[in-house]
N, C-alpha and C positions, 0 to 999 in steps of 0.2 A: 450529391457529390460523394465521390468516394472517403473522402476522410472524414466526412461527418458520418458515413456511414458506420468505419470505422471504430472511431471513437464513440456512434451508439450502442454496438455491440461488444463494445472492453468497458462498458457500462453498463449493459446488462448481464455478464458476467462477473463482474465486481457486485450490482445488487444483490445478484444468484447468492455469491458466493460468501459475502459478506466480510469477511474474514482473509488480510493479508500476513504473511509472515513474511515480514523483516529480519535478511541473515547480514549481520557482520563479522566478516571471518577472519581470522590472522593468521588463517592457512588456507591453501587451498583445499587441501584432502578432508579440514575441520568442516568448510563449506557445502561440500559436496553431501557429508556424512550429515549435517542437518537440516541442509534440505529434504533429504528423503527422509531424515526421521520424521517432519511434518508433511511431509509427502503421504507418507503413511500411515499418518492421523488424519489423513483425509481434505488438508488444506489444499487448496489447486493453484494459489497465487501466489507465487515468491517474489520477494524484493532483493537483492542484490547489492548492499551497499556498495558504491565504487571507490570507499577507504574500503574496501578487504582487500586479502593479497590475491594479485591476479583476477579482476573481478572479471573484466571480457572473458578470461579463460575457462571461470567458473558458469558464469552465464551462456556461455556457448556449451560446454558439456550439461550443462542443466537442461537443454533446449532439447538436445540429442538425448538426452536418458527419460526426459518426461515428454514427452512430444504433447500429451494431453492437457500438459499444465499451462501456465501462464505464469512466464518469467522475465524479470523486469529487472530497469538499474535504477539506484537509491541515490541522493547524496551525490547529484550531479550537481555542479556548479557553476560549469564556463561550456562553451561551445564544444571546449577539445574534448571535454569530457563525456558531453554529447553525443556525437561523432563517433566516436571510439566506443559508448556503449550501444550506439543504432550499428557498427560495424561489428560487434559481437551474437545481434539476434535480437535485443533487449525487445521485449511488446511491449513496454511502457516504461516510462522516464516518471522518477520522482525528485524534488531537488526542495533542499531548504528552505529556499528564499522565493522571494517574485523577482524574476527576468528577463522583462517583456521579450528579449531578443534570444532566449531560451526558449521561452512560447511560440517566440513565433517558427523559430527554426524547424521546433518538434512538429507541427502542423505542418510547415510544407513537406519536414519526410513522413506525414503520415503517421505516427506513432502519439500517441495517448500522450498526455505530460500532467502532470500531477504536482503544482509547486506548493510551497509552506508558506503558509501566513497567517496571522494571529489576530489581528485589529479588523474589523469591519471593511475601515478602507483599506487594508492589503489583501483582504478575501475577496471586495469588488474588483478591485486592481487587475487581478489576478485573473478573475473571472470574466471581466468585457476584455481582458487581452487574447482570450482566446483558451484559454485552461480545459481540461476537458473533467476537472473535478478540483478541488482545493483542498489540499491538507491542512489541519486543522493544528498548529506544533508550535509549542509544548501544549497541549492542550492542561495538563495537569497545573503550567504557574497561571491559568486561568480562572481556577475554578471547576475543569473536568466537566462532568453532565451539564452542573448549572449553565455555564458560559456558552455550551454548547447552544441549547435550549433558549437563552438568551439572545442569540442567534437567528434562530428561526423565525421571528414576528418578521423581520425586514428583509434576509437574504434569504428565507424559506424553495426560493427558486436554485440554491446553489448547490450543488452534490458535493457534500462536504466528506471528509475524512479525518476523523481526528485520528492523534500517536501523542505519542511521548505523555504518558499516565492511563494509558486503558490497558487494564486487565482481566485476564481471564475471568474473574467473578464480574465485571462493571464492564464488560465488553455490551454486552445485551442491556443494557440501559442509554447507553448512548447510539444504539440500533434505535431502540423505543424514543428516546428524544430527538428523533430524525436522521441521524450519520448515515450515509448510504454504505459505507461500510469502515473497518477499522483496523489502525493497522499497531502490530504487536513486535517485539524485540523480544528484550531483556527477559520478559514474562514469560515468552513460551520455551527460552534458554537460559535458564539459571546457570552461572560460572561454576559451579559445583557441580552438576550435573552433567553441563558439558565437559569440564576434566577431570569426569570420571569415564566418562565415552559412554553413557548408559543413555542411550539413544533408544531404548523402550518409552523411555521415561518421558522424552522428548515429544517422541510418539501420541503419547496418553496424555500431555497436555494439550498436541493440537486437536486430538479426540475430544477431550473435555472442552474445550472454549467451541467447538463447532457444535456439541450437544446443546450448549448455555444457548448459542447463538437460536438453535430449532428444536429445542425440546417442543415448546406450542409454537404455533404458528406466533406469527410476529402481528400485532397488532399497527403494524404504523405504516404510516406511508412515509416512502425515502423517496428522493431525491435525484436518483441517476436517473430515470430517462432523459433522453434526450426531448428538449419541446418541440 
């Protein structure tokens, strides 16, 4: 079927790549400018939160200026929200919560969905609804690696994604404890940094969390294929 097809291949892209950057922007010209600063650190996968301003706008020029990349909406929540980010270009949907009628929606337009769950049974939930990988959020009021790791004896089957507590130094330990890949905010955009507009800087951390992630080869086996 085409959408499993789909969905195996924004999954073996996400293993590739290991590594998403999450932008929330309160501008649009702020948005644009740090995408391509981790653009150019070499990251290929952007998140789009849809609390930025103007996120379809940003995510549609994103699409047109990286045509190679892979760009996506964050922090979906309801249908409209949905909608509005599959009618801007979005490849893939991420959303906070589990919503079965979120899942299922993103499946019949074809599009990757990615929701947030925390508990065992909202990561299963999640997963026989049809998920095409499950974020792993807040993973830090968990426990971080351990919980993650904790994890893996029973849902070892689930291409999981933790956020909210992995960084650049602890990105590659929760590679090594199974994540199929993982995703970054605040870490790879310090508020300091960004109002300063030193977007070099931006730059050299997405370089540095993609060395972390391949300096050796990775000993572990993840989780995205498709079975």
């Amino acid at each position: 079927m085409l959408e499993q097809k789909k969905s195996a291949t924004w999954r073996q892209i996400v293993e590739k790549e290991r590594a998403i950057a999450v932008i929330r922007s309160p501008q649009l010209s702020l948005g644009l400018a740090m995408a391509k600063a981790v653009a150019d650190g070499g990251i290929k996968i952007i998140e789009i939160t849809w609390n930025s301003e103007q996120p379809a706008e940003l995510i549609s020029k994103l699409r047109n200026q990286f045509p190679t990349h892979i760009i996506g909406a964050g922090t979906i929540l309801n249908l409209t929200d949905l909608q509005g980010a599959i009618s801007s270009g979005a490849q893939f949907i991420f959303s906070p919560h589990v919503n079965l009628q979120l899942i299922q929606a993103a499946n019949a337009a074809h599009i990757p969905i990615v929701p947030g769950a925390l508990t065992p049974t909202e990561i299963m939930t999640a997963w026989q609804a049809g998920a095409t990988c499950v974020k792993v959020f807040p993973i830090s009021a968990m426990g971080g690696v351990n919980y993650l790791k904790s994890l893996q004896g029973p849902l070892g089957n689930i291409p999981l994604i933790p956020t909210g507590g992995v960084t650049i130094a602890n990105a590659r330990e929760f590679i090594e404890a199974g994540a199929c890949a993982v995703g970054l905010a605040g870490e790879l955009f310090p508020q300091k940094i960004i109002t300063a507009g030193n977007w070099q800087a931006i730059a050299q951390n997405a370089a540095n969390l993609k060395r972390r992630l391949f300096n050796n080869s990775l000993t572990t086996h993840s989780h995205c294929h498709s079975d």
